[in-house]
Steps between C-alpha positions, in 0.01 A plus 500: 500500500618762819248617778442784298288295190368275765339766690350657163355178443370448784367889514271355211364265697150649653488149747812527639354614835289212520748295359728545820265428722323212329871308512485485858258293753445788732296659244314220409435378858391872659304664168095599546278548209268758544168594266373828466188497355427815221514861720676367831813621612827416636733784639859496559539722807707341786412180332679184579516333126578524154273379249481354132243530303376233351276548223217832500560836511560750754500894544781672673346746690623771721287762729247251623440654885295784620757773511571441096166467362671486145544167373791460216626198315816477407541147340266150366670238624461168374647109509779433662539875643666528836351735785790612715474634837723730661785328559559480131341843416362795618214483370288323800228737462342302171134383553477221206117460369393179326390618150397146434513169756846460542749270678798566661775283713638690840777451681625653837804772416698304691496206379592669151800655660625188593488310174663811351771487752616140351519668134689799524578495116055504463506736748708759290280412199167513725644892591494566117172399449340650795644846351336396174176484687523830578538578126125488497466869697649652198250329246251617787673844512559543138157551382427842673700649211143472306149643499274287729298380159811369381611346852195282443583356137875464636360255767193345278785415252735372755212278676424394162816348403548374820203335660278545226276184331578528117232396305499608157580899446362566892676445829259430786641622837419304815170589656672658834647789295289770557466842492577523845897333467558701146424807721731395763785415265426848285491732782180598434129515652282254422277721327784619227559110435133438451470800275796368309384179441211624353601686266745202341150287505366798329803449235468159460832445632414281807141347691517670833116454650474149443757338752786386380654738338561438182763688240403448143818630317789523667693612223242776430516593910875495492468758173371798726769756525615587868503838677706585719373728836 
């Protein structure tokens, strides 16, 4: 086996990240755990750490200040997600909402940098993976192909599969997906969302009012046909 399988096996490996740092004692010895309870926040400007998450869900968010009233989110993150800063990418402008409680493990940047400095093979592989990270801009990015009705089944469907309850023919989504973060991830005002998700209670498709959402048919909500703008 050359470097070449190695480093596609290893490319399949979501933990790697954590995996490198959990083999060494500086990690172990200099790691917080932090809790945010459901709608706190964490942002990564000039921040110090990196962080893990370790089980809930969080909102990527971008626009949070007073200048961009606008609030969009690009990605749900969930376990075992890493939140970089901007030594790793340039993306240090994220605000991260909790969705639901959620705990993460920080460590200083520097720290980080100096485990990675004893792995340079991990290192090459951790480079990789941060550039897969960024793979979630285009899912983001993708969607604005479609008609904001449609941008909202894309993302019920995806949320659905992904951090959806099953039970039976419904998915139940957890309680801190709202209106307001489908907005934010569809590009749209509140209002649109809201008007949206009323009409797919209307069709029977989903339970909107009644928090959580719930999507009765998946199947029948992934039948729609898309338009494109």
């Amino acid at each position: 086996m050359n470097y070449l399988d190695v480093h596609e096996l290893l490319m399949k490996e979501g933990n790697i990240f954590q995996f490198i740092l959990a083999s060494d004692p500086l990690f172990h010895n200099n790691k917080e755990k932090l809790v945010l309870e459901k709608g706190e926040w964490i942002n990564q400007k000039d921040s110090q750490y990196i962080y893990i998450l370790e089980s809930g869900i969080l909102a990527q968010l971008i626009g949070r200040n007073d200048v961009r009233k606008q609030i969009i989110c690009t990605s749900f993150l969930t376990k075992d997600n890493i939140i970089l800063n901007k030594k790793f990418s340039q993306n240090e402008k994220f605000d991260f909402s909790a969705i639901t409680r959620a705990t993460l493990v920080r460590i200083e940047t520097s720290i980080v940098l100096e485990i990675l400095e004893k792995t340079p093979f991990f290192t090459d592989v951790l480079l990789e993976i941060i550039h897969d990270l960024n793979q979630r801009e285009y899912i983001f990015s993708s969607q604005f192909q479609y008609q904001i009705k449609d941008r909202v089944i894309l993302l019920l469907k995806k949320l659905a599969l992904e951090l959806g309850i099953k039970n039976g023919e419904k998915h139940i989504l957890p309680r801190g997906i709202t209106s307001y973060y489908i907005a934010a991830y569809c590009g749209c005002t509140r209002q649109s969302a809201i008007k949206i998700l009323n009409h797919l209670e209307e069709e029977q498709l989903i339970r909107y009012k009644h928090c959580p959402i719930e999507i009765f048919d998946i199947k029948e909500l992934a039948n729609i046909s898309l338009e494109t703008v």
